[in-house]
VMD Tcl script that draws the C-alpha trace (Angstrom):
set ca {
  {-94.96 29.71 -17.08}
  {-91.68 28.82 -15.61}
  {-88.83 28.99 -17.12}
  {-85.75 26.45 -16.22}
  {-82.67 25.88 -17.50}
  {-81.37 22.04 -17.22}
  {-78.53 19.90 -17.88}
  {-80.33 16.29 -18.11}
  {-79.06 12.94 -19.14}
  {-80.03 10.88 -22.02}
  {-82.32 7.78 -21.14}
  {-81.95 4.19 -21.64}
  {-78.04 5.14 -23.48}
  {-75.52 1.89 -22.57}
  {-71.81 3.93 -21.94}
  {-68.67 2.34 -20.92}
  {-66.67 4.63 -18.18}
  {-63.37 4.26 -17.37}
  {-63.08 4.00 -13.56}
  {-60.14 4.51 -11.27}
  {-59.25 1.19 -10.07}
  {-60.88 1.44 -7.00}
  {-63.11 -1.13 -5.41}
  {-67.11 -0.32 -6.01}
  {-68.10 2.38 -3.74}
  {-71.90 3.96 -3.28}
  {-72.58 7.52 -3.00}
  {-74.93 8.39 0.32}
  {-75.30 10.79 2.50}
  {-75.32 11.88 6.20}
  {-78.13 13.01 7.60}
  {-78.33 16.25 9.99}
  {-79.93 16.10 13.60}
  {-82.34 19.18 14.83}
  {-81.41 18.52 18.47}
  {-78.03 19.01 17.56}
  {-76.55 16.02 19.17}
  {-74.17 14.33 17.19}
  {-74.71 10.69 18.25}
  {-74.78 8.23 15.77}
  {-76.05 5.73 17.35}
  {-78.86 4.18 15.74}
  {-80.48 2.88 18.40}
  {-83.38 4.80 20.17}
  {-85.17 4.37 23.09}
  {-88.81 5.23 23.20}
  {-90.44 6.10 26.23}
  {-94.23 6.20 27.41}
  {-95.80 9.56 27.68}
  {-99.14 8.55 28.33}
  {-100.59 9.80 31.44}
  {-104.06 10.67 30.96}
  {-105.19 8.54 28.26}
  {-106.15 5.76 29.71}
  {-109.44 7.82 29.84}
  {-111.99 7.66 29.12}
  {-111.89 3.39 29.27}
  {-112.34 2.14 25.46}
  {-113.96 -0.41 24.16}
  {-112.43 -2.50 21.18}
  {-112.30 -2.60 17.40}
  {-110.78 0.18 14.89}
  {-110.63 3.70 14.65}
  {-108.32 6.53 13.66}
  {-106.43 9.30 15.56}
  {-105.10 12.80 14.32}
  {-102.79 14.50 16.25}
  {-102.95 18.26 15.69}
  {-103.04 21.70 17.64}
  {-106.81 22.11 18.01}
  {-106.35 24.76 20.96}
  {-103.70 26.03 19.18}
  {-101.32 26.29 22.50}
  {-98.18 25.64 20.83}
  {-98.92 21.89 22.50}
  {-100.25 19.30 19.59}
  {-103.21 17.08 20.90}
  {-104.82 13.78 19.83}
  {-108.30 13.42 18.42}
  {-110.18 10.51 17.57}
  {-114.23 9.52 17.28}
  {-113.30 6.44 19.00}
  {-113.62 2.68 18.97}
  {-116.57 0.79 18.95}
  {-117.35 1.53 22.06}
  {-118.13 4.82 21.55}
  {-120.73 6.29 22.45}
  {-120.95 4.30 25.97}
  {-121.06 0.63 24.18}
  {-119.18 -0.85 27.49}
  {-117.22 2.00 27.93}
  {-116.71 5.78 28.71}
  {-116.02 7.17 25.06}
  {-118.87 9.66 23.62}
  {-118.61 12.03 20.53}
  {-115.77 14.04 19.43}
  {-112.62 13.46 22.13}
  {-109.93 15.23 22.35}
  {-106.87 14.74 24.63}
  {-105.04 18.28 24.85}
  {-101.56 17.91 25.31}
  {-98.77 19.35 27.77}
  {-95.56 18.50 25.91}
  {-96.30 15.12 26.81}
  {-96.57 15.17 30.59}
  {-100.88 15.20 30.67}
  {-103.34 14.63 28.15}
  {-106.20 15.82 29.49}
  {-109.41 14.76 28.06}
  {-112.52 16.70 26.77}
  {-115.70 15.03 24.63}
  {-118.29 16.51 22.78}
  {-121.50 14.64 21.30}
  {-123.10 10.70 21.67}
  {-121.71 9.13 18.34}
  {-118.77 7.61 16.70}
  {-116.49 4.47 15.95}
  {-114.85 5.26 12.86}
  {-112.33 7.65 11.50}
  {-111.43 11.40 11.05}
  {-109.52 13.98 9.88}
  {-107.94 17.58 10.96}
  {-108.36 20.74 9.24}
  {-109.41 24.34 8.77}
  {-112.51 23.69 6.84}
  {-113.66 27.41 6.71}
  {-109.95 29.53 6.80}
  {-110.94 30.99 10.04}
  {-107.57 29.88 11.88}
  {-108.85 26.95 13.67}
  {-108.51 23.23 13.32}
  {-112.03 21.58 12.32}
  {-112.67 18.12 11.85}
  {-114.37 15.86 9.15}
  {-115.32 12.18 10.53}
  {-116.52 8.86 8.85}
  {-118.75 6.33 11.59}
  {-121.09 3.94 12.39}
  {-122.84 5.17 15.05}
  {-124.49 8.54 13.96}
  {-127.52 7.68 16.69}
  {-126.62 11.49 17.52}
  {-129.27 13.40 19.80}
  {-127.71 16.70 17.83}
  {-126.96 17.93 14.42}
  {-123.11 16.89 14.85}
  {-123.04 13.24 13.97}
  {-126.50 12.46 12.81}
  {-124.53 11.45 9.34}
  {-121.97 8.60 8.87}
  {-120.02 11.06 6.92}
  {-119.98 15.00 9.24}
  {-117.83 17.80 9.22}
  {-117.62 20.38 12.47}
  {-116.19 23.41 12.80}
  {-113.82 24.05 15.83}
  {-113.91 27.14 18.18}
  {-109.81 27.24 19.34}
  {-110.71 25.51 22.86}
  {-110.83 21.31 21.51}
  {-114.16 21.19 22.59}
  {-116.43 23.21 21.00}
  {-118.25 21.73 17.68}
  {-120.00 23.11 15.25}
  {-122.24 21.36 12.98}
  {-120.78 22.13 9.08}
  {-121.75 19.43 7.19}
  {-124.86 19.81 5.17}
  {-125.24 17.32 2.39}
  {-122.62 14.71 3.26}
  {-123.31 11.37 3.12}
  {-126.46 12.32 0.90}
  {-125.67 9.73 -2.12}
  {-126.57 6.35 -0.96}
  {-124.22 5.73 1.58}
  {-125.15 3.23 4.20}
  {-124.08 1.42 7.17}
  {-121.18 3.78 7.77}
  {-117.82 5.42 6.92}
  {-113.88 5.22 8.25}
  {-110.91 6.28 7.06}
  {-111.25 9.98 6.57}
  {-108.56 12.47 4.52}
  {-108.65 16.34 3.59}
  {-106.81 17.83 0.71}
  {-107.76 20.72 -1.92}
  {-108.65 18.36 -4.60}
  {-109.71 20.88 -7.47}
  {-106.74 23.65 -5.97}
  {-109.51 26.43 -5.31}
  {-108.33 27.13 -1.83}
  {-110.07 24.95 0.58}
  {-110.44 21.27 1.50}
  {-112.24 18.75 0.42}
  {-112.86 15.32 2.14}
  {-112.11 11.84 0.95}
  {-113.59 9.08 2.62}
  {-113.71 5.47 2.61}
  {-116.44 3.07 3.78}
  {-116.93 1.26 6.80}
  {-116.14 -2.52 5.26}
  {-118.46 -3.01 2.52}
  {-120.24 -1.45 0.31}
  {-120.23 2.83 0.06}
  {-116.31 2.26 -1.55}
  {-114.55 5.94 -1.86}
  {-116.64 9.20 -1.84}
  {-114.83 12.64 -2.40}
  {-117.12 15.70 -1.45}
  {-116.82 19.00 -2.54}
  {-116.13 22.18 -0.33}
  {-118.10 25.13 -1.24}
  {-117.19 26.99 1.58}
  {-120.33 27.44 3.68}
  {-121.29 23.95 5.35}
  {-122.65 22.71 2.56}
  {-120.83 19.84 0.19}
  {-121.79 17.67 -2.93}
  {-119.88 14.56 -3.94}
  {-117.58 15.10 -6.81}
  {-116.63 11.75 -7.45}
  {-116.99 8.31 -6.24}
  {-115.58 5.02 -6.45}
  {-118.83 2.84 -5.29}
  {-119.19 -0.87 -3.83}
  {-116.43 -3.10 -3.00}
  {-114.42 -4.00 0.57}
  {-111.96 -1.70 2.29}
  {-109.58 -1.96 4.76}
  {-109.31 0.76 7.64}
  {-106.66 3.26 6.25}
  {-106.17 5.97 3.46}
  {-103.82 9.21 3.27}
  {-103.61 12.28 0.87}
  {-100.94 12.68 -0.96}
  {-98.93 13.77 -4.30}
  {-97.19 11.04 -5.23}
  {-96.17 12.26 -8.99}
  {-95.24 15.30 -7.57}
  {-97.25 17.45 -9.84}
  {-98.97 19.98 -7.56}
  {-102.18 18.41 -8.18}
  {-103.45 16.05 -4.85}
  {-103.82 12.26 -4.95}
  {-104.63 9.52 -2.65}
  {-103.62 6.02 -1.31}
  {-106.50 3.99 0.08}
  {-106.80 0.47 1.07}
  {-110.07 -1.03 -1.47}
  {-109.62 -4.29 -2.82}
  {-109.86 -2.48 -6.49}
  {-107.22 -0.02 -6.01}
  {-104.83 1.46 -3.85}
  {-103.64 4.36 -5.92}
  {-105.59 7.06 -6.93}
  {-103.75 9.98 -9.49}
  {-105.80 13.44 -8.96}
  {-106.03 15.77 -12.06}
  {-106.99 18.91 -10.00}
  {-110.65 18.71 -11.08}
  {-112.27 16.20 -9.16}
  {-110.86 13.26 -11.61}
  {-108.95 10.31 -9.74}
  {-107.36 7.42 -12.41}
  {-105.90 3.89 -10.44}
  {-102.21 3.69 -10.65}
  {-100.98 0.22 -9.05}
  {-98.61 -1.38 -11.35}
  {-95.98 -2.56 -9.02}
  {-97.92 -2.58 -5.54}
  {-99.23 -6.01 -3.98}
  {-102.70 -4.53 -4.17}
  {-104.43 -8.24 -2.55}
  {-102.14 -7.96 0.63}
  {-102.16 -4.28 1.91}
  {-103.78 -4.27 5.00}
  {-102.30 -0.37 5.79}
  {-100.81 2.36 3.92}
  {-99.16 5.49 4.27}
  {-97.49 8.13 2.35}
  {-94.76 10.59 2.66}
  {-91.70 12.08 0.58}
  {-88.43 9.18 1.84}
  {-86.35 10.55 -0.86}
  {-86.89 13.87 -0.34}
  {-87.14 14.81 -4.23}
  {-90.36 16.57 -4.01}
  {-92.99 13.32 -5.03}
  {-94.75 11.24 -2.28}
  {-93.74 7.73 -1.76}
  {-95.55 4.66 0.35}
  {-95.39 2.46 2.95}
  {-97.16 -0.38 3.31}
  {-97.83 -3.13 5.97}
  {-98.42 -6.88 4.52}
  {-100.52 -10.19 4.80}
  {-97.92 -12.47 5.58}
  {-95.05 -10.56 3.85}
  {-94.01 -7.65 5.98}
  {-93.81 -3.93 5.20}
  {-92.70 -2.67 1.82}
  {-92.11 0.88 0.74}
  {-92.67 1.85 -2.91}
  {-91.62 5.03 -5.13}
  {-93.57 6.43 -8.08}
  {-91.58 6.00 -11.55}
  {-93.35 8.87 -13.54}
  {-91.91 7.77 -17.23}
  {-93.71 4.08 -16.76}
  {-96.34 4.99 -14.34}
  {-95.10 2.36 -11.66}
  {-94.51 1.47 -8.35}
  {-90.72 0.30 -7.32}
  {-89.36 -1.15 -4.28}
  {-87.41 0.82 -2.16}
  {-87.24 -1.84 0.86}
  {-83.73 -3.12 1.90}
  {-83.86 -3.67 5.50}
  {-87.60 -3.96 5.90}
  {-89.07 -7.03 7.56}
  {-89.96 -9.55 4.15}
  {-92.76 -12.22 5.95}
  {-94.97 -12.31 8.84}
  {-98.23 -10.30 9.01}
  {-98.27 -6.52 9.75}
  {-101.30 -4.50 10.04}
  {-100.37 -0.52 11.07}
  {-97.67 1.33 9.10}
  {-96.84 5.06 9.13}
  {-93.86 7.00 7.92}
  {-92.20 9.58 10.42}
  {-89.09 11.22 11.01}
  {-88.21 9.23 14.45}
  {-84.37 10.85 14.80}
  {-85.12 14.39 13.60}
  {-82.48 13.42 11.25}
  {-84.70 15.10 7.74}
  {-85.20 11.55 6.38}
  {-88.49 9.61 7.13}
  {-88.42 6.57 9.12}
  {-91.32 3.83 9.02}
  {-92.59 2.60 12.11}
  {-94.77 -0.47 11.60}
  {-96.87 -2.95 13.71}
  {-97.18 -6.83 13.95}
  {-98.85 -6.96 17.08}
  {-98.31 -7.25 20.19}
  {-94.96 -5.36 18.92}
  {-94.29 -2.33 17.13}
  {-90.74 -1.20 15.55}
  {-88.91 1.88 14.24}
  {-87.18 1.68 10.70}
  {-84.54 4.69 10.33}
  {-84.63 5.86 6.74}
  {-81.48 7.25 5.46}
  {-83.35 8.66 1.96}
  {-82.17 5.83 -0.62}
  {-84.89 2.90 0.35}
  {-82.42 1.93 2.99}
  {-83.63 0.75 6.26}
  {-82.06 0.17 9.62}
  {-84.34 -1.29 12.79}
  {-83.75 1.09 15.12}
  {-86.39 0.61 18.54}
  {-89.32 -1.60 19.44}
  {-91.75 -1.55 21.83}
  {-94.66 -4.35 23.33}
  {-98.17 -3.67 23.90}
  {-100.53 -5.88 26.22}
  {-101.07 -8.96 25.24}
  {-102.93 -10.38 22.59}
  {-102.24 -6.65 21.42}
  {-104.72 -6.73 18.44}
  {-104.37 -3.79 16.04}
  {-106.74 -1.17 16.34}
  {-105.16 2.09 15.31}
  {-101.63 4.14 14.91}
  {-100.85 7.66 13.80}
  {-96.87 9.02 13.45}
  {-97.67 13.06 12.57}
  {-95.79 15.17 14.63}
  {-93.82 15.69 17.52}
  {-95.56 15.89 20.81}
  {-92.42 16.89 23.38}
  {-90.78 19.16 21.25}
  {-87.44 17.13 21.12}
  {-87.18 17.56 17.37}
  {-87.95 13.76 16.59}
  {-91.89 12.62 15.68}
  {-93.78 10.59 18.48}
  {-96.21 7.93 17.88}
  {-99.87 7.23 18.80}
  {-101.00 3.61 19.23}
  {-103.72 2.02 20.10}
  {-104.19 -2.00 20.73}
  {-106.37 -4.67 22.31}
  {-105.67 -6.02 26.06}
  {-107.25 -8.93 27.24}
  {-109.46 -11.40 25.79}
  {-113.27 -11.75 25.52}
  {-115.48 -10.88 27.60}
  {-113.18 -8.25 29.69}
  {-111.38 -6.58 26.22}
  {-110.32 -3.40 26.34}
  {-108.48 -1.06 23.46}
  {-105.52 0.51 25.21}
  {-104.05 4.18 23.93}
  {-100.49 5.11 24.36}
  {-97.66 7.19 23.24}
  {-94.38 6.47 22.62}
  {-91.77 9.06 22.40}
  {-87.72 8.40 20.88}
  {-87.34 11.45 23.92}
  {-83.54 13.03 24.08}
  {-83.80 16.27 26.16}
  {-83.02 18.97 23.64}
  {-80.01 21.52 25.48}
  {-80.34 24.01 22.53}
  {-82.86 25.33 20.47}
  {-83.38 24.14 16.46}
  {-85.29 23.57 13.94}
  {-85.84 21.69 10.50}
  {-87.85 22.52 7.53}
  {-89.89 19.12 6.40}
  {-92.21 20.58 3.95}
  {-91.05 22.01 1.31}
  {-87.86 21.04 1.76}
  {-87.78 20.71 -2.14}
  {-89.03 19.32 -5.54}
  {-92.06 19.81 -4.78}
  {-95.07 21.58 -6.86}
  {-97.33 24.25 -5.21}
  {-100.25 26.07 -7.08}
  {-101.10 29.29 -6.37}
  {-104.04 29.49 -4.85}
  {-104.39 26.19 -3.37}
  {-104.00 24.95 0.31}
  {-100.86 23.04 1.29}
  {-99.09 22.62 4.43}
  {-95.86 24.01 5.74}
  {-94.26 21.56 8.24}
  {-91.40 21.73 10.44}
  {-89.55 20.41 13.22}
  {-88.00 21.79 16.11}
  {-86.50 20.97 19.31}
  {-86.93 23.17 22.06}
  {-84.95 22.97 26.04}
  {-88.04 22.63 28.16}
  {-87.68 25.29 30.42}
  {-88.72 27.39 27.24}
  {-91.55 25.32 25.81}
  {-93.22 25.87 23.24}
  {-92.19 28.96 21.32}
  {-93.33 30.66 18.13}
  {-92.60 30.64 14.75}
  {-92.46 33.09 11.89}
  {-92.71 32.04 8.28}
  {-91.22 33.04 5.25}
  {-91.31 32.70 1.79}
  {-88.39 33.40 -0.80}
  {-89.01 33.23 -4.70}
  {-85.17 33.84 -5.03}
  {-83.53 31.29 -3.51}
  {-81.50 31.43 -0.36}
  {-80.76 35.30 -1.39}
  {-84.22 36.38 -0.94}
  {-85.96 38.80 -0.17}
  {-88.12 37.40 2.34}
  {-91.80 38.24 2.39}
  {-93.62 36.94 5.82}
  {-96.45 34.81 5.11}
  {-97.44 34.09 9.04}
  {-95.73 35.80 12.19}
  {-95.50 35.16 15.76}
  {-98.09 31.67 15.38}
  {-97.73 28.86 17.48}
  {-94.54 26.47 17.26}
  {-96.45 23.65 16.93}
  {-95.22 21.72 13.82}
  {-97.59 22.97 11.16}
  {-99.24 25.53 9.12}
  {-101.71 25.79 6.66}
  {-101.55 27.68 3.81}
  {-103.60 28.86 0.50}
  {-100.29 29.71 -1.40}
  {-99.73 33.02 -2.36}
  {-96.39 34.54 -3.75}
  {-95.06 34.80 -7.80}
  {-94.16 31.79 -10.21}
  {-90.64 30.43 -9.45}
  {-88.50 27.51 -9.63}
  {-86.06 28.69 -7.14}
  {-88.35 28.67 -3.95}
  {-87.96 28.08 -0.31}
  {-89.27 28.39 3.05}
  {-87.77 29.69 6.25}
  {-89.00 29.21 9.61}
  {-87.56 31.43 12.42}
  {-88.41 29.90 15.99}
  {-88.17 31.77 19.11}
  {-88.19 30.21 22.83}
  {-86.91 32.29 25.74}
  {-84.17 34.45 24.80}
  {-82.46 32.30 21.66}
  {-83.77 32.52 18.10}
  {-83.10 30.40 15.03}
  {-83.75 29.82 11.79}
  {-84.19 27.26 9.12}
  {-84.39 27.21 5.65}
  {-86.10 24.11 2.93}
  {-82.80 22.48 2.23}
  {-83.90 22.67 -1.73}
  {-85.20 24.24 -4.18}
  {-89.33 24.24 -4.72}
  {-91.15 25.21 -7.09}
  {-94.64 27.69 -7.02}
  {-96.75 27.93 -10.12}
  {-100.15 29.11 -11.18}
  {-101.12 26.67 -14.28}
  {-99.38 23.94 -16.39}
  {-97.24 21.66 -15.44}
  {-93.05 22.09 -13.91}
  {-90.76 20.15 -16.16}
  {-88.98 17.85 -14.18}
  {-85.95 15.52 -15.42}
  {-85.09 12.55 -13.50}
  {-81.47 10.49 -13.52}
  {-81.09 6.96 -11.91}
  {-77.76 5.06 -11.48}
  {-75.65 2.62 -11.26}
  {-74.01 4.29 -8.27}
  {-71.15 2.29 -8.92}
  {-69.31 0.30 -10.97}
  {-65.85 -1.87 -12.08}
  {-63.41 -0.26 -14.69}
  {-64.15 -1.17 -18.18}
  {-67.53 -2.64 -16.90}
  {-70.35 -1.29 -19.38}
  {-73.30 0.62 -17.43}
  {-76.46 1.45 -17.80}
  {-77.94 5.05 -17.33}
  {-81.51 5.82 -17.48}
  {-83.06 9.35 -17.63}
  {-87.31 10.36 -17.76}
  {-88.64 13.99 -17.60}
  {-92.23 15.04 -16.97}
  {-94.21 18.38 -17.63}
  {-92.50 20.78 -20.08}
  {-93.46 20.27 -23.99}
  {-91.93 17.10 -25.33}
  {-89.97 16.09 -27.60}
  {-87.10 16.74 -25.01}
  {-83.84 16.57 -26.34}
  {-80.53 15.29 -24.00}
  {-77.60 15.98 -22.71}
  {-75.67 13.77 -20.68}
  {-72.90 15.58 -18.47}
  {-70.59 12.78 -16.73}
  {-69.00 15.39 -14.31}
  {-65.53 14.70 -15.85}
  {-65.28 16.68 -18.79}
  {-67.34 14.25 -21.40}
  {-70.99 14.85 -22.59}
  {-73.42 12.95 -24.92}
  {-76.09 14.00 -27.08}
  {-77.24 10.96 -28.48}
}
mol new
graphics top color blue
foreach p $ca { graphics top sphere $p radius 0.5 }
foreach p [lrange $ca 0 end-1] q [lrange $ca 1 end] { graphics top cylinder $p $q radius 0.2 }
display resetview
């Protein structure tokens, strides 16, 4: 086990601090900028970069889109199983497409298969180095093995569009009519992924299979019946190491993972009847998942998990508080190291900048064609290499009978004139068990005449000291990398990522402390405000830990010289 030395503060204890008499100030801080501009300005400007998407010509309705390095180029491309239109309802869409990317100047489109409408997700299924993908639908009237079940997984070859069928005994417990929203994470931590998927509307609810490695599955658990909206994510929201997910089912949103196939509902605090999209992603950047979600009539919220009450809390000033949203996705829009939420109302979309506290500044906007009717939006990585995420979105032009989805992407574009990067995951706090996958994630913006680089990966048990053992060398600088997590027990871990693009080289290192363990649970403490306060004015601290063997005892340092043990 792990052994950790801390200096916490005593919870729930009422202490009156003398102040100097100074006028109530708030601690924050400034956020850093991989592009290494220093303009402050909040606004951004997003720009189209969507030449070649138009094709093939959708249909309407909902789907999903992953954006991801299938051919792995360096270049990260989109990948959907389309509307409803697909395959060839009214439209050109068919199977599996993918639109490989050029740093944003040409997607360039490649389909493989006659099924689809519904959702997916982006993965190495079977370790071998290349993205595969797992898909919920509707149509599975497939004339192969790939996509003859609402619920299929492929394997890919490296090229975006060649498909292998890997998905024996899916969709093999009942299901009917078809599944959507589609998530991978290594739900029992034995090194590979296992799908989560939700159904298409009513009634299959939430079906997690099992990975064993060799194309076939089993369902491990299942939340049965019910409605559903279109989105879910994977996540670890208490920060534990073990995965968890966020769905949209009118019985729960939350789902807690216990590493073993076991998922409990955890929505005290979250408008569970008005969520009609979620997303998750660390805002705080203390090592736990947080949410975002987009409202029925009353905006976009985001929410933090309080581990000591097992509750959702508000972190929303600045967030739109009425009117109807439907799409909502975290992101880091400025490359600044804090997530941003970018949410839709349609016909218009807008950026949020985060500054880490559950602050939030509007930032950009942008219009789709009229009546722009939601259909689908992914923020997951950064297209242009500019150091800042893009973002995929998808909407309905026209009206009936000449509707059409249309696909774009918008990019907050600021020509990078040096090369840099930025460690997003770990980047601290957070739990990873040996043995299990996770993913390493980065940014980093490149000058274009050297596009797109590649990256070496390191690990460090020791801090910023080191030593440095290389977990992946020379791969593509494309934003991500999976990886089964290897390396000895430590509290005092981080990641570096060295990037190299023409003739320049630099480096990055996780701006905190994680953590890497093989069994048990990391004790973590936890300290919350006031931030501020008036002299003589009585304040309230409050402190929770997690993990560890309780009873805890307490120590409350002040920073000036007085403690308390009480």
């Amino acid at each position: 086990m792990v052994s950790i030395n801390l200096r916490v503060c005593f919870a729930f204890l009422i202490v009156a601090i003398l102040l100097i008499p100074l006028p109530p100030t708030e601690i924050s801080g400034m956020s850093s900028n991989p592009t290494g501009d220093k303009n402050t300005d909040y606004r951004l400007t997003l720009i189209s970069k969507s030449d070649g998407l138009e094709n093939p010509e959708k249909e309407e309705g909902k789907t999903e889109y992953e954006v991801a390095d299938v051919n792995n180029d360096g270049f990260l491309d989109i990948i959907s199983v389309g509307d409803h239109g697909n395959p060839h309802y009214n439209s050109g869409e068919h199977g599996i497409m993918v639109w490989l990317g050029d740093n944003g100047n040409y997607w360039e489109l490649h389909q493989t298969g006659n099924f689809g409408y519904g959702g997916c997700a982006i993965g190495d299924l079977n370790l071998d180095g290349y993205y595969d993908i797992a898909f919920g639908i509707h149509h599975n009237n497939s004339n192969s093995d790939v996509g003859d079940t609402i619920l299929d997984a492929a394997l890919g070859d490296g090229t975006g569009y060649g498909w292998t069928e890997w998905g024996e005994g899916l969709a093999s417990n009942g299901e009917t009519w078809g599944m959507f929203a589609t998530a991978l994470a290594d739900f029992d931590l034995d090194g590979d992924l296992d799908i989560v998927s939700q159904s298409f509307g009513c009634c299959n609810g939430i079906r997690v299979y099992e990975n064993h490695g060799d194309g076939t599955w089993s369902q491990a658990w299942a939340h049965p019946g019910g409605n559903v909206m279109y989105t879910m994510e994977t996540c670890d929201f208490n920060g534990d190491g073990r995965p968890d997910f966020v769905a949209t089912h009118e019985d729960g949103i939350a789902f807690l993972g216990d590493g073993n196939f076991g998922f409990t509902i955890v929505d005290n605090g979250l408008p569970v009847s008005s969520i009609n999209a979620i997303d998750c992603g660390d805002m705080n950047n203390d090592g736990a998942d947080d949410i975002a979600v987009a409202l029925d009539d009353n905006g976009v919220r985001c929410y933090v998990f309080d581990v000591s009450t097992n509750a959702w809390k508000s972190k929303s000033t600045g967030l739109p508080t009425s009117g109807d949203y439907y799409l909502v996705q975290f992101g880091d829009i400025n490359g600044d190291g804090y997530l941003d939420i970018v949410a839709y109302t349609g016909p218009e979309g807008e950026v949020y900048l985060g500054d880490g506290t559950g602050k939030w500044t509007e930032s950009a906007s942008w219009t789709m064609p009229a009546p722009g009717l939601y259909s689908a939006m992914r923020v997951d990585g950064d297209v242009d290499h500019d150091g800042r995420e893009d973002i995929v979105i998808q909407a309905e032009k026209e009206d009936f009978p000449t509707y059409k989805n249309e696909l774009r992407l918008y990019s907050p574009w600021r020509e990078p004139t040096e090369l840099s990067a930025l460690v997003q995951i770990p980047h601290g706090g957070e739990v990873f068990r040996i043995g299990s996958v996770r993913e390493i994630r980065w940014l980093s913006a490149v000058p274009p005449s050297d596009v797109p680089g590649t990256v070496t990966i390191q690990l460090s048990t020791n801090g910023t000291s080191g030593p440095w053992e290389t977990i992946a060398s020379n791969i593509p600088n494309n934003g991500r990398y999976q990886w089964i997590v290897s390396g000895e027990e430590s509290s005092h871990c981080r990641i570096k990522i060295i990037v190299s693009a023409g003739s320049d080289t630099v480096e990055a290192i996780s701006p905190d402390d994680f953590y890497i363990i093989s069994e048990g649970d990391v004790l973590k403490v936890f300290a919350d405000g006031p931030y501020h306060g008036y002299v003589n004015e009585s304040i309230q601290f409050h402190g929770s830990a997690q993990g560890g063997t309780p009873p805890y005892t307490w120590e409350w340092d002040f920073g000036d010289g007085n403690t308390s043990h009480e």
